[in-house]
N, CA, C and O atoms as a GROMACS GRO file, in nm:
protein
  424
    1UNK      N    1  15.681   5.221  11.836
    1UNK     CA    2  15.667   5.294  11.712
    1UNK      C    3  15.644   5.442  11.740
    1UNK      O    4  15.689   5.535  11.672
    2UNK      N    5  15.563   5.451  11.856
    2UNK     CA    6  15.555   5.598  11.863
    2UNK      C    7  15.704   5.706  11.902
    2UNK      O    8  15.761   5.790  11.833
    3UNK      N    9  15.725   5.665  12.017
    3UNK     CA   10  15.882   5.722  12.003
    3UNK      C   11  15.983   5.718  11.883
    3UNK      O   12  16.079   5.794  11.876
    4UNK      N   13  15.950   5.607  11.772
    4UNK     CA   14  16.035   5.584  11.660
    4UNK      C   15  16.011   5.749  11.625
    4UNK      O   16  16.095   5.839  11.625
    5UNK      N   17  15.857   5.754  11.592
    5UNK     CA   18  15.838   5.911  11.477
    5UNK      C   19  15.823   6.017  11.561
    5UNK      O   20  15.791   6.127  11.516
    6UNK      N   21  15.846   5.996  11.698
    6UNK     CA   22  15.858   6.105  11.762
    6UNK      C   23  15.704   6.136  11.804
    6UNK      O   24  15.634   6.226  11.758
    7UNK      N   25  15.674   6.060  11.883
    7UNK     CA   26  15.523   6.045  11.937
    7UNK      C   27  15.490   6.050  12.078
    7UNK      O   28  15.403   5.979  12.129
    8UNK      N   29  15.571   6.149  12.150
    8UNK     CA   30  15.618   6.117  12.315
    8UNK      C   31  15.522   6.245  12.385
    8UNK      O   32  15.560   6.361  12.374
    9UNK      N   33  15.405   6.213  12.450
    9UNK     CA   34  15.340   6.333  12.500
    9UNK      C   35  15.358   6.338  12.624
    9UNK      O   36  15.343   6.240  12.697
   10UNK      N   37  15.392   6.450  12.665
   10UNK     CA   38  15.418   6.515  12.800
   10UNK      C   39  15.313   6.600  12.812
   10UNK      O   40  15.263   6.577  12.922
   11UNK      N   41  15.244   6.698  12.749
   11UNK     CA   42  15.158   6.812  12.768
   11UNK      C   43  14.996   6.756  12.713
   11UNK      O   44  14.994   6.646  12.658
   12UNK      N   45  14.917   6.801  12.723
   12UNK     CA   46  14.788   6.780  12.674
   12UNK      C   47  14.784   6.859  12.496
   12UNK      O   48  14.739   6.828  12.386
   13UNK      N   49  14.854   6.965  12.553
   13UNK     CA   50  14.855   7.048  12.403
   13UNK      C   51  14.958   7.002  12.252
   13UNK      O   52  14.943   7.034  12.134
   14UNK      N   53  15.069   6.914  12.324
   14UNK     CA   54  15.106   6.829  12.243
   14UNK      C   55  15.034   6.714  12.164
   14UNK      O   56  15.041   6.679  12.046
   15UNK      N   57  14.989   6.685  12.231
   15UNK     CA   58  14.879   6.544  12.186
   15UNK      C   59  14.837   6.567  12.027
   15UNK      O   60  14.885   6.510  11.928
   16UNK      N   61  14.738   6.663  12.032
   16UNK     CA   62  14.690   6.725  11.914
   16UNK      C   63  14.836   6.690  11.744
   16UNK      O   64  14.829   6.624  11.640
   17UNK      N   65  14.935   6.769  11.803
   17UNK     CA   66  15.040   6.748  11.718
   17UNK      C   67  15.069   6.570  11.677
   17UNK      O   68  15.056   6.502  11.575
   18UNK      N   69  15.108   6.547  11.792
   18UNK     CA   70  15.125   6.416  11.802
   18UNK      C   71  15.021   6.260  11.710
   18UNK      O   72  15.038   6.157  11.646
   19UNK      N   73  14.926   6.340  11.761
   19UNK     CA   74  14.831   6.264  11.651
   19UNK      C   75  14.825   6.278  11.558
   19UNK      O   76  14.794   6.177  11.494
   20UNK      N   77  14.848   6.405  11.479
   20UNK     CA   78  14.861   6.452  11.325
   20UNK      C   79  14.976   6.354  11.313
   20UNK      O   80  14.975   6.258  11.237
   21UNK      N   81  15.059   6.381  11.379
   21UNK     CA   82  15.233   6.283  11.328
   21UNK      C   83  15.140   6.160  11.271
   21UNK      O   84  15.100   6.132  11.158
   22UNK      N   85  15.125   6.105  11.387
   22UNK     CA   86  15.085   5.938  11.389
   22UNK      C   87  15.019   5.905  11.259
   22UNK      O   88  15.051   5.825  11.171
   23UNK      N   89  14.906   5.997  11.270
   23UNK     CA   90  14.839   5.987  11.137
   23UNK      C   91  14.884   5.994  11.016
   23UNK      O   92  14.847   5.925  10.921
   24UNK      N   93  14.978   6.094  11.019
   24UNK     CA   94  15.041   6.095  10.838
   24UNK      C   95  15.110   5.984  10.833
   24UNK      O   96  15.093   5.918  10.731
   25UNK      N   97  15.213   5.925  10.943
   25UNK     CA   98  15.307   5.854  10.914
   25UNK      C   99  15.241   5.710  10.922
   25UNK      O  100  15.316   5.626  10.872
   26UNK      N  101  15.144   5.666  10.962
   26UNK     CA  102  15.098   5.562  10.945
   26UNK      C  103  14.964   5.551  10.775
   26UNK      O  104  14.904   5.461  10.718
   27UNK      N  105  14.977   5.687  10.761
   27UNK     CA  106  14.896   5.653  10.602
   27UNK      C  107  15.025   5.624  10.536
   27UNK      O  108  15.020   5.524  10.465
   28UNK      N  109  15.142   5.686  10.540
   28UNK     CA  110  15.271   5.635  10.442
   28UNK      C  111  15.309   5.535  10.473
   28UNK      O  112  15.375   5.475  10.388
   29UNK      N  113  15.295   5.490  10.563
   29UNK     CA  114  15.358   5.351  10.592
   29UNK      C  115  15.255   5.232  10.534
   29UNK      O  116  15.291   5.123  10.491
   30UNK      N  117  15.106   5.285  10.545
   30UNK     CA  118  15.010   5.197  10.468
   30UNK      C  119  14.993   5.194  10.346
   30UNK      O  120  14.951   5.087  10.302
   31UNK      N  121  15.019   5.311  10.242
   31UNK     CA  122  15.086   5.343  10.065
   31UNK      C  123  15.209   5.255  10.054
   31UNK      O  124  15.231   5.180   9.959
   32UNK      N  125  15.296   5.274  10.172
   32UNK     CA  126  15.452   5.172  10.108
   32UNK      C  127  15.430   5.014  10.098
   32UNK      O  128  15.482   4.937  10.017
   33UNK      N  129  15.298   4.973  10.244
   33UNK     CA  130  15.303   4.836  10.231
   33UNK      C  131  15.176   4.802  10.134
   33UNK      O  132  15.180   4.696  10.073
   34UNK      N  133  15.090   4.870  10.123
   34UNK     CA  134  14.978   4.879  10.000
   34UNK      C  135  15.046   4.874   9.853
   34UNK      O  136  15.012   4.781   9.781
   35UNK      N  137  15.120   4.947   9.815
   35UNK     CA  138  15.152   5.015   9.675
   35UNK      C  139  15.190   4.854   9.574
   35UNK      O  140  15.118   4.822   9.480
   36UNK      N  141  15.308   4.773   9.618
   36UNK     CA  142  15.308   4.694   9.512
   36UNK      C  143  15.179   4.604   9.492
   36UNK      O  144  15.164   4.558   9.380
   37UNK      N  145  15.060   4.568   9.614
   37UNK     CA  146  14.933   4.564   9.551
   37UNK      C  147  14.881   4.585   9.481
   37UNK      O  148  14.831   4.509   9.398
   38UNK      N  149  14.871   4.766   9.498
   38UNK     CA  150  14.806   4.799   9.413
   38UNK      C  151  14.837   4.793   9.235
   38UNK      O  152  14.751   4.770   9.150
   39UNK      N  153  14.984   4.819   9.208
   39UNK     CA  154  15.046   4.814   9.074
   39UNK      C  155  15.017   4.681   9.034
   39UNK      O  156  14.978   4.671   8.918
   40UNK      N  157  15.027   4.555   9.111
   40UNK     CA  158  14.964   4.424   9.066
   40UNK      C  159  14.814   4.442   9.059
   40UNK      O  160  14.770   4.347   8.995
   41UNK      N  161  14.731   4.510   9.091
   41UNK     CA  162  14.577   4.482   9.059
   41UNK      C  163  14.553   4.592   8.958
   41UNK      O  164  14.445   4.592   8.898
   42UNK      N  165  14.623   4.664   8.938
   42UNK     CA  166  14.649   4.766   8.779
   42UNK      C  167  14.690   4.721   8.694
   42UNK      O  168  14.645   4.752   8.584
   43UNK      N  169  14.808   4.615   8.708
   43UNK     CA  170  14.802   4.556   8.591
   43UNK      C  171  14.735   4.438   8.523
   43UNK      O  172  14.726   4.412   8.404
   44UNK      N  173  14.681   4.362   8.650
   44UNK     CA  174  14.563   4.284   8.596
   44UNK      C  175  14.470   4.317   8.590
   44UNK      O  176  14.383   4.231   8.584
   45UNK      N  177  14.433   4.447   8.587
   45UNK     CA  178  14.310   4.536   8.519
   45UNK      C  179  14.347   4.512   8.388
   45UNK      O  180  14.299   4.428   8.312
   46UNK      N  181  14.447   4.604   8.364
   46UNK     CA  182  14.484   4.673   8.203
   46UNK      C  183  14.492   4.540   8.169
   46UNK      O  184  14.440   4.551   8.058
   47UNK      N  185  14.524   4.381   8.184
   47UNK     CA  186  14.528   4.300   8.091
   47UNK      C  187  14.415   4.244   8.087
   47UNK      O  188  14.388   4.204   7.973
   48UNK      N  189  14.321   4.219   8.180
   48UNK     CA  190  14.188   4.227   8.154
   48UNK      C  191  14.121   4.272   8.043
   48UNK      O  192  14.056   4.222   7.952
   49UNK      N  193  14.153   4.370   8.073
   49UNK     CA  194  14.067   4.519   7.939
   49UNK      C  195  14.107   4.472   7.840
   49UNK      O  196  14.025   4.448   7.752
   50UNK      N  197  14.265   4.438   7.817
   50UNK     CA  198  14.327   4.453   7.682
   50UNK      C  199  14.264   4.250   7.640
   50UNK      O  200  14.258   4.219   7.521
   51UNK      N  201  14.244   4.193   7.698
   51UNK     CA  202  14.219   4.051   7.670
   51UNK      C  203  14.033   4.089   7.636
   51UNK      O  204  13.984   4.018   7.548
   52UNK      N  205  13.953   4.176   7.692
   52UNK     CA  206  13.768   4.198   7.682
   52UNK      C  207  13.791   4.272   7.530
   52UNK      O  208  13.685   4.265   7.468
   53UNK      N  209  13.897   4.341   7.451
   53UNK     CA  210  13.865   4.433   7.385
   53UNK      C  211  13.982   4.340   7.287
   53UNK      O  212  14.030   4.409   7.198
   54UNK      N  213  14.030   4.204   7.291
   54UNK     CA  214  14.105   4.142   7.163
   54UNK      C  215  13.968   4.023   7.156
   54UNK      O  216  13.904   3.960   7.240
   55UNK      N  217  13.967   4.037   6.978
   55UNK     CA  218  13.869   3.910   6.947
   55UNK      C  219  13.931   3.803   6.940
   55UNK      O  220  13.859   3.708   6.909
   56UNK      N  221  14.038   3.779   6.958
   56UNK     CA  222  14.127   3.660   6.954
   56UNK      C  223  14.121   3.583   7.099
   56UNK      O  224  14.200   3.510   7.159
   57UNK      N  225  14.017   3.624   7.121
   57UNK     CA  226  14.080   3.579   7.310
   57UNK      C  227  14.015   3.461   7.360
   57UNK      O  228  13.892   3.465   7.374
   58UNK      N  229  14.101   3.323   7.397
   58UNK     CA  230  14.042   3.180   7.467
   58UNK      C  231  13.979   3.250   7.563
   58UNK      O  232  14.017   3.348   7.627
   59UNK      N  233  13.849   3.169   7.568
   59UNK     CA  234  13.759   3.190   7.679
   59UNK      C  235  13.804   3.120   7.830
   59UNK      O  236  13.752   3.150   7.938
   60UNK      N  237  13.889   3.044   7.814
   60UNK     CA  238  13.963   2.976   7.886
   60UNK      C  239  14.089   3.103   7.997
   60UNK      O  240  14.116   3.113   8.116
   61UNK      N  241  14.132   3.172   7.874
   61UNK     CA  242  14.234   3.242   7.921
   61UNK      C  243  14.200   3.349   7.973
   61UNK      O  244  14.288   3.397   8.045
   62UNK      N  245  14.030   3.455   7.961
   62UNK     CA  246  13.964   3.537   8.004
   62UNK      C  247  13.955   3.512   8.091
   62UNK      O  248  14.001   3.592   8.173
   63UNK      N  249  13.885   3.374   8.150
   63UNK     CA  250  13.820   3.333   8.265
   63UNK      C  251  13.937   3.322   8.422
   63UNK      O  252  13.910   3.333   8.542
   64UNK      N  253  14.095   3.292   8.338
   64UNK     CA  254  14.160   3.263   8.453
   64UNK      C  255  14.217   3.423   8.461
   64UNK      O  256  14.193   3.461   8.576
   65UNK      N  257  14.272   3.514   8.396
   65UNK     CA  258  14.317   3.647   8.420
   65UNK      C  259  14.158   3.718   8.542
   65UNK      O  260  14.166   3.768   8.654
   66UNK      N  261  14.051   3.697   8.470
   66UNK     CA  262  13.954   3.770   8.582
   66UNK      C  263  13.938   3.712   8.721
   66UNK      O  264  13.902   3.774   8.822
   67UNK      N  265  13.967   3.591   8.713
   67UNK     CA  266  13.973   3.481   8.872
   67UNK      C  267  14.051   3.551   8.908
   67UNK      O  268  14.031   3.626   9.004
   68UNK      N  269  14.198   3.545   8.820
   68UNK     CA  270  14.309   3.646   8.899
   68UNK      C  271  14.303   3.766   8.952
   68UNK      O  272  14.363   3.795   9.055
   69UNK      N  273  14.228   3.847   8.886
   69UNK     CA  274  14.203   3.987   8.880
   69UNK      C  275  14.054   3.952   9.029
   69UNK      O  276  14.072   4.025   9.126
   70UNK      N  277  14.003   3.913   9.035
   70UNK     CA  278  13.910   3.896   9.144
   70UNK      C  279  14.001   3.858   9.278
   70UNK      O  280  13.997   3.928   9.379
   71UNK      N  281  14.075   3.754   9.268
   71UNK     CA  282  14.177   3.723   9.400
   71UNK      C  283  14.242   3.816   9.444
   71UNK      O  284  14.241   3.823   9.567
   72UNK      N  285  14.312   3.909   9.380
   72UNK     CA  286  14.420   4.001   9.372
   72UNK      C  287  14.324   4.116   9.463
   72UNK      O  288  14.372   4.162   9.566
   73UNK      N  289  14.168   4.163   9.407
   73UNK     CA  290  14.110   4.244   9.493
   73UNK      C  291  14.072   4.226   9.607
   73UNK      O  292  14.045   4.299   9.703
   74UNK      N  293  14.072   4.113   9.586
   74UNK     CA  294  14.018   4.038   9.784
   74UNK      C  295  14.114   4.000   9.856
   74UNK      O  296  14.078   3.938   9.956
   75UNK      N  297  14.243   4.017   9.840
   75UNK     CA  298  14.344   4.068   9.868
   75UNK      C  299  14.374   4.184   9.963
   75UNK      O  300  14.392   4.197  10.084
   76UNK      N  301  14.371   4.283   9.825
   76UNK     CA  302  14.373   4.419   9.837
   76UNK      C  303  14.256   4.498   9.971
   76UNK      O  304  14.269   4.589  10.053
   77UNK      N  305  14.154   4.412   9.936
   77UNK     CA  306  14.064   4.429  10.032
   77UNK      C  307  14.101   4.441  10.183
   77UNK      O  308  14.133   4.537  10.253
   78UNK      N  309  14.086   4.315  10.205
   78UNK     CA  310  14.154   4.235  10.343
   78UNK      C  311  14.276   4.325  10.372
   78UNK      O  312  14.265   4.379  10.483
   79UNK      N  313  14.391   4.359  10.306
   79UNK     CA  314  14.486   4.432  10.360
   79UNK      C  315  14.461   4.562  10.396
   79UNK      O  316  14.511   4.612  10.497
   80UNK      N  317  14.348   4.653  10.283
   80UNK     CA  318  14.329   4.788  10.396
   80UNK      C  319  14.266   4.762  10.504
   80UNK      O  320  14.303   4.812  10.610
   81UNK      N  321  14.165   4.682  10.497
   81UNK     CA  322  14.114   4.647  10.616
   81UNK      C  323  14.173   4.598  10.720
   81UNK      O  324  14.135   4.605  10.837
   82UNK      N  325  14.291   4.533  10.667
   82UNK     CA  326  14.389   4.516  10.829
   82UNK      C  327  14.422   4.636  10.881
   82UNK      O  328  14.398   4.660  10.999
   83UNK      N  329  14.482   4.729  10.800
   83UNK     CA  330  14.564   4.827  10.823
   83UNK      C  331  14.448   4.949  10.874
   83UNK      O  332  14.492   5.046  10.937
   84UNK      N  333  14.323   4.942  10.848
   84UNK     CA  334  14.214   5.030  10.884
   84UNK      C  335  14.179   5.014  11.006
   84UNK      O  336  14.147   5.111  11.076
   85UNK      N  337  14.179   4.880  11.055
   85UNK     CA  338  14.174   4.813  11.217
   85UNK      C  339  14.221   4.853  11.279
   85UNK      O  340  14.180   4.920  11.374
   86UNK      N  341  14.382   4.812  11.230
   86UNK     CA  342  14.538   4.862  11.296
   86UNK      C  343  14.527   4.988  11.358
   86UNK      O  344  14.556   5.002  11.477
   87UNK      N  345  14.483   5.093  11.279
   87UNK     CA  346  14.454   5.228  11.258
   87UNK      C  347  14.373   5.260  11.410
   87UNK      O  348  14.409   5.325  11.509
   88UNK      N  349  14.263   5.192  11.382
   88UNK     CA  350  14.178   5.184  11.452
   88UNK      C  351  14.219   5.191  11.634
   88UNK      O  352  14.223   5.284  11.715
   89UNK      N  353  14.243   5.058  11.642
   89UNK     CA  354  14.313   4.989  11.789
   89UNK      C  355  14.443   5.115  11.840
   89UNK      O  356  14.464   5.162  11.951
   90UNK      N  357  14.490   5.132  11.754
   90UNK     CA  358  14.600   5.189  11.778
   90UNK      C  359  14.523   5.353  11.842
   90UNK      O  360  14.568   5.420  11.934
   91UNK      N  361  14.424   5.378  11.775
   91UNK     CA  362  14.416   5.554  11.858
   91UNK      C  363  14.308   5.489  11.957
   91UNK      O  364  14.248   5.580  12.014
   92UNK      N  365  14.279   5.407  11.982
   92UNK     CA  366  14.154   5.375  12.094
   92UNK      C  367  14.294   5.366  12.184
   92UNK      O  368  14.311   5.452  12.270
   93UNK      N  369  14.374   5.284  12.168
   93UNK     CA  370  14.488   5.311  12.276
   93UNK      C  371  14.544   5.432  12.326
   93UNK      O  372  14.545   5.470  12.442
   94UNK      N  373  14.608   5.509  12.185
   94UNK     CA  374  14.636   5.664  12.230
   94UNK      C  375  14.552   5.743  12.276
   94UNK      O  376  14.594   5.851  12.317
   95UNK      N  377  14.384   5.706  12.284
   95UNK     CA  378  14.343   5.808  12.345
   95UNK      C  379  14.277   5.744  12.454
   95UNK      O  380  14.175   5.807  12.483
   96UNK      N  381  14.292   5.654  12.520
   96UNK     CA  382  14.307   5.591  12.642
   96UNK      C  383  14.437   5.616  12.701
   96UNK      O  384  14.416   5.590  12.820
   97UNK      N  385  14.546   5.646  12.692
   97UNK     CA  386  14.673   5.663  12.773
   97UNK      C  387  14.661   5.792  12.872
   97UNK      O  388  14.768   5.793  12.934
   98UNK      N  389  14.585   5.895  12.914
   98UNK     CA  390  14.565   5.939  12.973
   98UNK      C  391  14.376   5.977  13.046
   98UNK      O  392  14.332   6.090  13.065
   99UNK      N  393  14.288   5.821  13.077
   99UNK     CA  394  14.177   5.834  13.118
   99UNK      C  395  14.145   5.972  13.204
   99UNK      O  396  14.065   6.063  13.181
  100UNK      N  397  14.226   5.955  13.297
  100UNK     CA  398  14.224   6.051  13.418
  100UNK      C  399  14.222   6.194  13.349
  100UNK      O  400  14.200   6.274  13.440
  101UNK      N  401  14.236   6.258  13.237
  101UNK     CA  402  14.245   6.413  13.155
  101UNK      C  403  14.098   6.389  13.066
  101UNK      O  404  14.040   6.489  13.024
  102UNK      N  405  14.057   6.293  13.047
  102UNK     CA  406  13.916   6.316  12.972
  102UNK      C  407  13.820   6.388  13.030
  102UNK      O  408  13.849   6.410  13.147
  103UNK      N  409  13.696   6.446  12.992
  103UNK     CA  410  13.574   6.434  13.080
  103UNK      C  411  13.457   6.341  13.108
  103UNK      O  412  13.375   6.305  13.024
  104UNK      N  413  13.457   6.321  13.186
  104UNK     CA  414  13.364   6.224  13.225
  104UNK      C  415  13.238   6.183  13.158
  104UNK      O  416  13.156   6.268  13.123
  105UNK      N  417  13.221   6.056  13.138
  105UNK     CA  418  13.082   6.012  13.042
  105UNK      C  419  12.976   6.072  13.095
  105UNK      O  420  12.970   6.093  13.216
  106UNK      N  421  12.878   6.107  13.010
  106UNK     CA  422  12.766   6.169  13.013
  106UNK      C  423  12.682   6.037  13.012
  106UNK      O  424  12.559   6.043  13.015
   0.00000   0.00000   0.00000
């Protein structure tokens, strides 16, 4: 993936750049695989709301839209949190690929 976006360090002073890349392009890539989530837990908001604010509404039919609307966030959850990990692992690696240029633990 890194060579995909152009992530190839030769210099120390590149790096810096290189990580900005990584970084933007892996928040867009986490909005593209996030986003139809999110428009599904927006709209079982708004029908939520619109079912708490009709007096006509089975208590039956409240109860399963908010189950829904609860699943859908724990969902949503779990997936940034994959992708926050991902995030994670991934620069503990990039900034392990050159031990030997760090300075030494204190």
């Amino acid at each position: 993936m890194l060579a995909e976006i152009g992530c190839v360090c030769t210099e120390p002073c590149s790096r810096v750049l290189s990580t900005r890349v990584l970084e933007k392009e892996l928040a867009k890539r986490g909005e593209q695989e996030l986003d139809e989530l999110f428009k599904y837990v927006e709209s079982l908001s708004a029908s939520y709301r619109e079912k708490l604010s009709s007096n006509t509404v089975d208590q039956r039919d409240l109860d399963t839209v908010a189950e829904n609307l609860r699943s859908a966030k724990t969902i949503l959850i779990e997936n940034v949190l994959g992708i926050e990990q991902s995030w994670r692992e991934l620069s503990h690696l990039y900034a392990d690929m050159e031990p030997e240029r760090r300075s030494p633990a204190i």
